[in-house]
MARZA-609123 format. One line per 4 residues: number of its first residue (from 1); their letters; for each residue x, y negated, z of N, C-alpha, C. Coordinates in steps of 0.1 Angstrom, whole numbers. Each point is the difference from the previous one (the first is absolute). Example, Ala and Ser with C-alpha at 12.3 -4.5 7.8 and 13.67 -1.06 7.14 Angstrom:
2
1 = as = 132:57:78:-9:-12:0:9:-12:0 ~ -4:-11:-7:9:-11:0:-8:-11:8 $
This chain:
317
1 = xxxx = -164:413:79:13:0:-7:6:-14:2 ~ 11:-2:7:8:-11:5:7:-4:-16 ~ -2:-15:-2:9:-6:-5:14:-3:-2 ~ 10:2:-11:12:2:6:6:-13:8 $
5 = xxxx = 6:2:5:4:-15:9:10:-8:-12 ~ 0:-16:6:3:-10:-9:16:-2:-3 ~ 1:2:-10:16:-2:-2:6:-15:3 ~ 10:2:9:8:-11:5:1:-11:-12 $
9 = xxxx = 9:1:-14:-8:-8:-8:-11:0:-3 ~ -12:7:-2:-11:-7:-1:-7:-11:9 ~ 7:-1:12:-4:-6:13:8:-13:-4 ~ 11:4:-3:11:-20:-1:-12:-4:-10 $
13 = xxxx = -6:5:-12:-6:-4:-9:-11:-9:9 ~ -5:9:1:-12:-6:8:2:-11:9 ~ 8:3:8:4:-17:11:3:-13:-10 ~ 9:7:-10:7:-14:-8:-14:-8:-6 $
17 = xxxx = -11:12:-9:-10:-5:-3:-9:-8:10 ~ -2:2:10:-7:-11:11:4:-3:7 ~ 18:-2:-4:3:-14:2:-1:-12:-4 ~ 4:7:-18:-5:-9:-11:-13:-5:6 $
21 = xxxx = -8:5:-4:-20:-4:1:3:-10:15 ~ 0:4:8:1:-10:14:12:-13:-7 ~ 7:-1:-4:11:-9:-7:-17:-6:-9 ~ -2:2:-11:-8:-7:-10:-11:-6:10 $
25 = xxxx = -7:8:6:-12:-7:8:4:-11:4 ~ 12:1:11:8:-15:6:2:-12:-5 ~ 6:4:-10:8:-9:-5:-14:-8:-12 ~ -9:3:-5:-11:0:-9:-11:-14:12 $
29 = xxxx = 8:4:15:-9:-14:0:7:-16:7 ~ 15:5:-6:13:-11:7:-11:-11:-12 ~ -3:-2:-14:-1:-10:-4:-16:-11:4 ~ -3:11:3:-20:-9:7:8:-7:11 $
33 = xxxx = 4:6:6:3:-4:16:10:-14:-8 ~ 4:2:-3:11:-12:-8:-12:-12:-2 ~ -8:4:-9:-5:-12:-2:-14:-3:9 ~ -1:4:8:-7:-2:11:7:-12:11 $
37 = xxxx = 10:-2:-4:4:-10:11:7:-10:-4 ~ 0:-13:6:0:-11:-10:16:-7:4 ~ 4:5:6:17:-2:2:6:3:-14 ~ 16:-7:2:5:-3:-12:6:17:-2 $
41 = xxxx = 3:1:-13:2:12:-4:19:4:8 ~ 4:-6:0:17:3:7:-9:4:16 ~ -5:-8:3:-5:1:17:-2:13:2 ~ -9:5:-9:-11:10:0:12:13:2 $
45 = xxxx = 10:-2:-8:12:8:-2:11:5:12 ~ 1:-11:6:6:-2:13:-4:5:9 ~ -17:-2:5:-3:8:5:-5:11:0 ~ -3:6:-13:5:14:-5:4:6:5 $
49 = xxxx = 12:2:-2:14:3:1:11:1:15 ~ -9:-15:5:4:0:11:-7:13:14 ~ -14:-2:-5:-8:7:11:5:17:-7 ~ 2:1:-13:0:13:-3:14:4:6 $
53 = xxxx = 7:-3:4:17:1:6:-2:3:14 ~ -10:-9:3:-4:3:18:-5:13:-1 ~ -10:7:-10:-8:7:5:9:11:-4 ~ 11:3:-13:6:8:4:11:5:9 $
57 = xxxx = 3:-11:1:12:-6:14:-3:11:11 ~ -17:-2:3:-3:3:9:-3:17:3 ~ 0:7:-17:0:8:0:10:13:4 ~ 11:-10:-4:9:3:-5:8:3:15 $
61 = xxxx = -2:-10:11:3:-1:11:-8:14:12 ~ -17:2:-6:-3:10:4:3:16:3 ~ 9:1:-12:8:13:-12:11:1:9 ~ 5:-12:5:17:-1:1:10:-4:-10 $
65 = xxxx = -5:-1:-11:10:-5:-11:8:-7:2 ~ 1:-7:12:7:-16:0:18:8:2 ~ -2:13:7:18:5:-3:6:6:-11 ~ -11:-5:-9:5:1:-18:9:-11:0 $
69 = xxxx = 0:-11:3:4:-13:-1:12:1:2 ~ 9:11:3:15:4:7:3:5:-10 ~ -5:6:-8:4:13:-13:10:-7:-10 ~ 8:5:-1:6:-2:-18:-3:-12:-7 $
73 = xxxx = -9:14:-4:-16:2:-12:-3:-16:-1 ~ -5:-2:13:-10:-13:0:10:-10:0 ~ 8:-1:5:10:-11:1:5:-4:-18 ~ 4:15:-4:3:-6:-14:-8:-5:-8 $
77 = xxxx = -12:4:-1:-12:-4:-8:-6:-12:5 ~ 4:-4:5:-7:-14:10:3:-12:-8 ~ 8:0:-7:-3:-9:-10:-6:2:-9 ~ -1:7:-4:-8:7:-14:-16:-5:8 $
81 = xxxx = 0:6:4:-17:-1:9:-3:-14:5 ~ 9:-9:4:-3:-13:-2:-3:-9:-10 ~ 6:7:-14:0:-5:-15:-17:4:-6 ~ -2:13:8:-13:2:-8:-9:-6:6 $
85 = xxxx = 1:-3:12:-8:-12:11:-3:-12:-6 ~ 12:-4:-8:-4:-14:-9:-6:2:-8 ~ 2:12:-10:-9:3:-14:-12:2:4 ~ -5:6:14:-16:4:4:-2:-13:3 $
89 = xxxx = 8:-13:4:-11:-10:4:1:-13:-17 ~ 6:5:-12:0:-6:-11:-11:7:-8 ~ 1:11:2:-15:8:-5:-14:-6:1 ~ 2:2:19:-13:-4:4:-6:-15:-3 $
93 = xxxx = 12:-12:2:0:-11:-3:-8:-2:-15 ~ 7:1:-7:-1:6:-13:-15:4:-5 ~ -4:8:8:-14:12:-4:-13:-12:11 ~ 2:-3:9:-6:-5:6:-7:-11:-2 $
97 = xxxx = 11:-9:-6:-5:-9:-9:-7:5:-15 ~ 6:8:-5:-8:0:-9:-18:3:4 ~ 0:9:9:-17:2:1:-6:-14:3 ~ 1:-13:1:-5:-11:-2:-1:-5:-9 $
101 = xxxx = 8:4:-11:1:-9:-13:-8:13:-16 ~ 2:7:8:-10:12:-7:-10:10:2 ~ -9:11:-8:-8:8:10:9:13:7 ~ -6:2:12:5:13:6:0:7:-14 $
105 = xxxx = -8:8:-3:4:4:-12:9:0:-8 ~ 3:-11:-2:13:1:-16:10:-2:14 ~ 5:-5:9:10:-4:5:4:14:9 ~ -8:11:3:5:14:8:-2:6:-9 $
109 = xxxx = -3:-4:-16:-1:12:-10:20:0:-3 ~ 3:-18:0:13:-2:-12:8:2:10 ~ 1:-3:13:11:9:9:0:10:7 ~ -9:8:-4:3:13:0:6:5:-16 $
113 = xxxx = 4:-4:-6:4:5:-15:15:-1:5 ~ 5:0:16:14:2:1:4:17:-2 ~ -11:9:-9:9:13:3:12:-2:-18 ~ -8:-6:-3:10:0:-13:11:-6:1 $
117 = xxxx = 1:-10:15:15:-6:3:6:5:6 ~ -7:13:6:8:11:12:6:10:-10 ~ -13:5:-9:11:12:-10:14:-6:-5 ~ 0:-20:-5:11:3:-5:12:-3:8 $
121 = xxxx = -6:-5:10:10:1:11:8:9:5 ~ -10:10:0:4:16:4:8:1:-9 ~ 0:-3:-10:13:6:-12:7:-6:5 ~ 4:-15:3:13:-7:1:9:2:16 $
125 = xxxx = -13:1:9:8:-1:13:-3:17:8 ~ -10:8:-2:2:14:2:5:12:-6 ~ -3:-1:-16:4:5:-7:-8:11:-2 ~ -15:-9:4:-10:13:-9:-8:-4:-12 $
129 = xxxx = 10:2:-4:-1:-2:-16:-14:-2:-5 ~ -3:-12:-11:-11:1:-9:2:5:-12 ~ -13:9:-1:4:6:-14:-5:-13:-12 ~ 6:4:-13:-3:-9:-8:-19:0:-4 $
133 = xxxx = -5:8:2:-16:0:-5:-4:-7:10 ~ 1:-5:14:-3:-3:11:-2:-18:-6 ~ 10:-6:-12:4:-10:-3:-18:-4:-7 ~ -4:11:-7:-17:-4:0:-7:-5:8 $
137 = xxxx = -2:5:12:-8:0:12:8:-17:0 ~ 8:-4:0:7:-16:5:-11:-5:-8 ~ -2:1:-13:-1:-9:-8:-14:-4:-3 ~ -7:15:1:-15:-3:7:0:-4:10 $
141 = xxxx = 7:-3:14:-5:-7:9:4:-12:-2 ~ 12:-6:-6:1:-12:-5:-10:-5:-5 ~ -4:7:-12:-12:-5:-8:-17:-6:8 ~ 0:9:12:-12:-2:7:4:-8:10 $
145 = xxxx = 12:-7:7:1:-5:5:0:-18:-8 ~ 3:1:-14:-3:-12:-9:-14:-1:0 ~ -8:8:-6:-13:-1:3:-7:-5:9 ~ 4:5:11:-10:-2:12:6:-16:3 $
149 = xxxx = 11:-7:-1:9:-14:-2:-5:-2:-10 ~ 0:-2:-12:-9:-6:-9:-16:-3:1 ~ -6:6:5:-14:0:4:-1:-10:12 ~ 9:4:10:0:-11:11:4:-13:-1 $
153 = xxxx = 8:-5:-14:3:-9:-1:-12:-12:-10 ~ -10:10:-6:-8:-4:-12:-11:-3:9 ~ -4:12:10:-11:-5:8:-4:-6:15 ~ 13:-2:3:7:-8:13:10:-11:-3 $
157 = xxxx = 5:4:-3:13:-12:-5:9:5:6 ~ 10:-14:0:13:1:1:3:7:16 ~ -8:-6:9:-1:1:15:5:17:4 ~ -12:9:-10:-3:14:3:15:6:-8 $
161 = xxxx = 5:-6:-12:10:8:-3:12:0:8 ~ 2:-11:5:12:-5:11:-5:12:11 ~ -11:0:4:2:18:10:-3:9:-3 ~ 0:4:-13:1:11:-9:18:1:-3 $
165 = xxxx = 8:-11:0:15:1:-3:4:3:14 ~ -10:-8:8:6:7:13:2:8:8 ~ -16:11:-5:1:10:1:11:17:-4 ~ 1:-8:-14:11:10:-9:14:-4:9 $
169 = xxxx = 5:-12:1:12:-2:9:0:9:15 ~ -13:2:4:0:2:14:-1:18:0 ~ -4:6:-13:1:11:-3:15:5:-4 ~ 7:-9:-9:12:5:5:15:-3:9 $
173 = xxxx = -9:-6:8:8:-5:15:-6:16:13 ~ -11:3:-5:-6:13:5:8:10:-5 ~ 5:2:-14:7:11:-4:13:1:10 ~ 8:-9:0:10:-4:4:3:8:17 $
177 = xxxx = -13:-9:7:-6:7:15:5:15:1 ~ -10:10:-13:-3:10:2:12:9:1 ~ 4:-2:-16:18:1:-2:11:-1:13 ~ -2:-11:10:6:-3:11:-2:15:10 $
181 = xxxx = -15:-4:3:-3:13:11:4:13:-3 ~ 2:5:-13:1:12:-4:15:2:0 ~ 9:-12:-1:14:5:-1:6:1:17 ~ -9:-13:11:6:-3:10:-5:5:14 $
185 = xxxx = -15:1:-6:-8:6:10:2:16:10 ~ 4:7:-14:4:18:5:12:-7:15 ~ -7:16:7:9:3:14:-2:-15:9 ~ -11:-9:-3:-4:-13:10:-13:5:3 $
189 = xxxx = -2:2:15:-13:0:5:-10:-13:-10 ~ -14:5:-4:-3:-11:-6:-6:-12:11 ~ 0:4:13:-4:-13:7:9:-9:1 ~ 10:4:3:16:-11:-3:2:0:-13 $
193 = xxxx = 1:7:-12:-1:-10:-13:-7:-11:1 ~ -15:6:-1:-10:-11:0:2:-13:6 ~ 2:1:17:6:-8:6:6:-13:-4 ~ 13:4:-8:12:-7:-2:-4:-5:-12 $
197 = xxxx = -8:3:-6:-6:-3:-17:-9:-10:9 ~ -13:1:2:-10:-12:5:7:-12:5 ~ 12:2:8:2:-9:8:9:-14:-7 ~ 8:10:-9:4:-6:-9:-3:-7:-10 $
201 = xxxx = -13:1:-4:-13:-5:-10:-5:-9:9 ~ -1:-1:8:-9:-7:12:11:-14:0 ~ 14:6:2:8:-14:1:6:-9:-10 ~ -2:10:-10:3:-7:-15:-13:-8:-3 $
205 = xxxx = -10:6:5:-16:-9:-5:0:-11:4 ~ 4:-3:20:5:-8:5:9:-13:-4 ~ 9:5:-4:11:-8:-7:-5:-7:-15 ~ -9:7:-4:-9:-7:-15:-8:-10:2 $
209 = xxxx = -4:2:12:-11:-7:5:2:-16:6 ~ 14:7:10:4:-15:3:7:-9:-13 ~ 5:6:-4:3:-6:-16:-5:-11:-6 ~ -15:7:0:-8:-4:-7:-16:-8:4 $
213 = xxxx = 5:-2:15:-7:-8:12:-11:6:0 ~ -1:14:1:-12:2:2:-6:8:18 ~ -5:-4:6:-4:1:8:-5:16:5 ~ 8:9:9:2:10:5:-18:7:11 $
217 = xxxx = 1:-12:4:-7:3:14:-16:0:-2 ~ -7:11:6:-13:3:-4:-9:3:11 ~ -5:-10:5:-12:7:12:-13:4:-2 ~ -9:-2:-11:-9:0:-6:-5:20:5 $
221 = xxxx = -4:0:11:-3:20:1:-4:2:-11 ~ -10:-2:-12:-4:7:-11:16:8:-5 ~ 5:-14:-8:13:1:-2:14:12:4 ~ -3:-3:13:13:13:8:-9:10:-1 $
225 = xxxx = -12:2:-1:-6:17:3:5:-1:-18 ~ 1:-7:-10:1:5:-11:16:4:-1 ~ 8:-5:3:14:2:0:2:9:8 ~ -6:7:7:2:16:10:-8:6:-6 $
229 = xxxx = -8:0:-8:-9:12:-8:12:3:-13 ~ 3:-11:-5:13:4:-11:13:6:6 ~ -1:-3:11:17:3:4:-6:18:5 ~ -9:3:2:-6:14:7:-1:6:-17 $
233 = xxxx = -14:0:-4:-2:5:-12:6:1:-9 ~ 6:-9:-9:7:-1:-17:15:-1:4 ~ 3:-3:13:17:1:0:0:13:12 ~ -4:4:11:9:11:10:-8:14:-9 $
237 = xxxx = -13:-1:-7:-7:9:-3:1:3:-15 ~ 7:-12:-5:-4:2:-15:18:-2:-4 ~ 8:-9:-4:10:-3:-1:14:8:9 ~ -7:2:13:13:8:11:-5:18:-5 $
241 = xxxx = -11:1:-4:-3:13:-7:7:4:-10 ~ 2:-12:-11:6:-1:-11:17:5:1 ~ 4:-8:9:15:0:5:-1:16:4 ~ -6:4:6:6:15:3:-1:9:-10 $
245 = xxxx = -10:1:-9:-3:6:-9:14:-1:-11 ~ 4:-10:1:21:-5:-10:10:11:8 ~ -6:4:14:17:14:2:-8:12:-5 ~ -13:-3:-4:-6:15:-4:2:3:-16 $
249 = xxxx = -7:-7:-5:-1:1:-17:5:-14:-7 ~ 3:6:-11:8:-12:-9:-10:-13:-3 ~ 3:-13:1:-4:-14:0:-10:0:-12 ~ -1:8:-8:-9:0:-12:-12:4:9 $
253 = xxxx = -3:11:5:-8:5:3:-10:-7:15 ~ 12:-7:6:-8:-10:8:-2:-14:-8 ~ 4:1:-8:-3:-15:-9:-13:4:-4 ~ -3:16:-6:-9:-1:-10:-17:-1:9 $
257 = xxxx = 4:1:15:-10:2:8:-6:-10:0 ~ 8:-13:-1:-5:-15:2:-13:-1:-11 ~ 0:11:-10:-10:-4:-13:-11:-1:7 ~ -6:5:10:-12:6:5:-6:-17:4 $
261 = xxxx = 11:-8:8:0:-10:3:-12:-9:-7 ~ 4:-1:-15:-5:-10:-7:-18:2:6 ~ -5:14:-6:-12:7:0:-4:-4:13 ~ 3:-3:9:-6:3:18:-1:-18:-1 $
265 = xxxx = 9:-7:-3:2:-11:3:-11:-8:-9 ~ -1:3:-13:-13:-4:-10:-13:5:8 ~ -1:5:4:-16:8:5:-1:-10:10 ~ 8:-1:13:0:-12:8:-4:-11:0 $
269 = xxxx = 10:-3:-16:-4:-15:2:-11:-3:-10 ~ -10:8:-4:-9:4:-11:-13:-3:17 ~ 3:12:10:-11:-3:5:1:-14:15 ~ 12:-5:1:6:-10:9:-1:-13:-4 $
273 = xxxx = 3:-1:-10:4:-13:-6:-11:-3:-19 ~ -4:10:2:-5:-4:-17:10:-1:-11 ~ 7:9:1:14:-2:-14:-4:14:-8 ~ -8:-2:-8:-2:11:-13:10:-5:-12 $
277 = xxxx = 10:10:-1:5:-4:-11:-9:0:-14 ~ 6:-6:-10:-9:1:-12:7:8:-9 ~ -6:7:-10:6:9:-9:10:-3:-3 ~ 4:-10:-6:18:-1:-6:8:6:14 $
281 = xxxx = -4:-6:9:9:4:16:-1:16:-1 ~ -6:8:1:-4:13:6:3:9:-16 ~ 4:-9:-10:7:11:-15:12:-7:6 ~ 7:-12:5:20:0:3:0:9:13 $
285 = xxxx = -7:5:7:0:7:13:-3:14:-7 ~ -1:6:-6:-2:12:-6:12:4:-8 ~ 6:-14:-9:7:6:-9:19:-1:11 ~ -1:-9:11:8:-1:7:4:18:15 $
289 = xxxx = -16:4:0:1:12:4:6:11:-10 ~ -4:3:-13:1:8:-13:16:1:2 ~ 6:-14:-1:18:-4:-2:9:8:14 ~ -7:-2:9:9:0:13:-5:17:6 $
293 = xxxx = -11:3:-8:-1:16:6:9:9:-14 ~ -1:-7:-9:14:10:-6:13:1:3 ~ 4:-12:6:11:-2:5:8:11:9 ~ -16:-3:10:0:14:14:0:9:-5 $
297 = xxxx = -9:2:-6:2:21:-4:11:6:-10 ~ 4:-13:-7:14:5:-9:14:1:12 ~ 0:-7:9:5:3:9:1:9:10 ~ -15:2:2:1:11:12:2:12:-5 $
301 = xxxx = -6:4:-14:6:10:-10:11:7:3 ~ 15:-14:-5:13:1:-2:2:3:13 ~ -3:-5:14:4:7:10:-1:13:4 ~ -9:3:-5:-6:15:2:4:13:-6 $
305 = xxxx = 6:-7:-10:11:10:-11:10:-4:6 ~ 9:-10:5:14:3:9:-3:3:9 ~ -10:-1:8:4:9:19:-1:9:-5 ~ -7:8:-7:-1:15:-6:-7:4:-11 $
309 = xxxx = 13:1:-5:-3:5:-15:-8:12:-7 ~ 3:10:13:-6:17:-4:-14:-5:1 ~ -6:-4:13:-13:4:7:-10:-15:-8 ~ 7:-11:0:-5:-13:-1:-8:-5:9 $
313 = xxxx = 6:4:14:-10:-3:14:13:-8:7 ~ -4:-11:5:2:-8:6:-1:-2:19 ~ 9:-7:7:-4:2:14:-4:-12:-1 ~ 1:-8:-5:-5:-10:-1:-12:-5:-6 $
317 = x = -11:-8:3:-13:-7:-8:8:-13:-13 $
């Protein structure tokens, strides 16, 4: 007896879902690799960003994409796409430092709490509406996001809260990102989005750097194999995943993938580095999941009742 064959939406389902999962894996080990290398945190960014621009550059050149670069499309959005270039390398700046001044842990737990900056973004600059019950889920994740900053501040000090603030800043400098790709990204090959985004981050990182006299140049091979493992894994595999997944499904739903993050990234640095969080940490990391998954499903709900009201099936995850 033959099985019926797989329905064309059941199949988008399926790819979007391991895309997601290949996205979480990736991206779950950008922060080890982070603190595995003893460059300054802007450095670490630059070349990020920069090698991750080459490698999709390169992809992108394999494809043919490069006679997108004629289109309209790209021409008008080319500034937009250079704006979000800045916000990915204020993010990173931002988040990168914080994993020095706090644990992996609380620092990939509090920026990933950008979906609560994307829902309400989504109300203001897409117009997918938050519903008002959704306004709970904020408030429990606010609440566990104090927590988990309160605790860091009582049993670390001041040092760990400053990348716990920097984390939450760098989380919604991430919302911001997401919101970006999702309005500007549709009808751009993602290797020329990508592209024009890294490169952009790469020269704004640049420009912080010299600023701020901080020294660009890195020969150290440990070093560069670390800054081409980030630019391959958590940015062309994990982050340029991200970006394509914004012409597929709405920014909530790739926001809410980053959750998985925190979980992969704790286990890491649990068996890498010795960072067990302690109970107070692991009840703000619970009640910050509790907040940010009501948010999602009150959402993904409301979408599901407008694309279709009769059936309440969705083409979308």
């Amino acid at each position: 007896m033959h099985e019926p064959p797989l329905k064309e939406e059941d199949s988008n389902r399926t790819q979007i879902g391991m895309l997601i999962l290949l996205s979480i894996t990736m991206m779950s080990s950008a922060s080890i690799l982070i603190r595995f290398s003893n460059s300054d945190p802007l450095v670490i960014v630059f070349w990020r960003t920069l090698y991750g621009a080459i490698v999709m550059a390169s992809l992108g050149a394999v494809r043919g994409n490069q006679k997108f670069l004629k289109e309209p499309l790209f021409k008008k959005n080319l500034p937009w796409l250079c704006a979000i270039g800045v916000i990915l390398s204020f993010h990173f700046s931002a988040w990168f430092t914080s994993l020095f001044l706090t644990t992996i842990a609380a620092s990939v737990m509090l920026v990933n709490i950008s979906p609560i900056f994307t829902a309400i973004f989504s109300t203001i600059v897409l117009g997918e509406s938050l519903r008002r019950k959704s306004w709970i889920g904020v408030v429990i994740a606010v609440f566990g996001a104090f927590t988990l900053a309160w605790n860091d501040l009582v049993s670390a000090g001041t040092g760990a809260l400053m990348g716990d603030l920097l984390a939450i800043v760098s989380g919604l400098l991430l919302a911001i990102y997401f919101i970006g790709g999702r309005k500007y990204a549709r009808g751009i090959p993602i290797a020329v989005y990508t592209s024009v985004v890294y490169i952009t981050a790469a020269g704004t990182t640049l420009v912080l750097c010299l600023m701020l006299n901080i020294n660009i140049i890195v020969f150290d091979p440990v070093e560069i194999l670390i800054f081409l493992a980030l630019a391959i894994f958590p940015t062309a595999l994990g982050h340029s995943v991200n970006n394509y997944l914004l012409t597929l499904v709405p920014a909530y739903v790739v926001s809410s993938a980053v959750l998985g993050e925190p979980i992969g990234a704790t286990i890491l640095a649990a068996i890498f580095l010795g960072e067990i969080p302690n109970p107070i940490s692991i009840l703000g990391f619970a009640i910050i999941m509790i907040g940010i998954s009501l948010v999602l499903i009150v959402m993904a709900s409301k979408e599901k009742r407008e694309s279709n009201p009769l059936s309440h099936q969705s083409d979308e995850v």
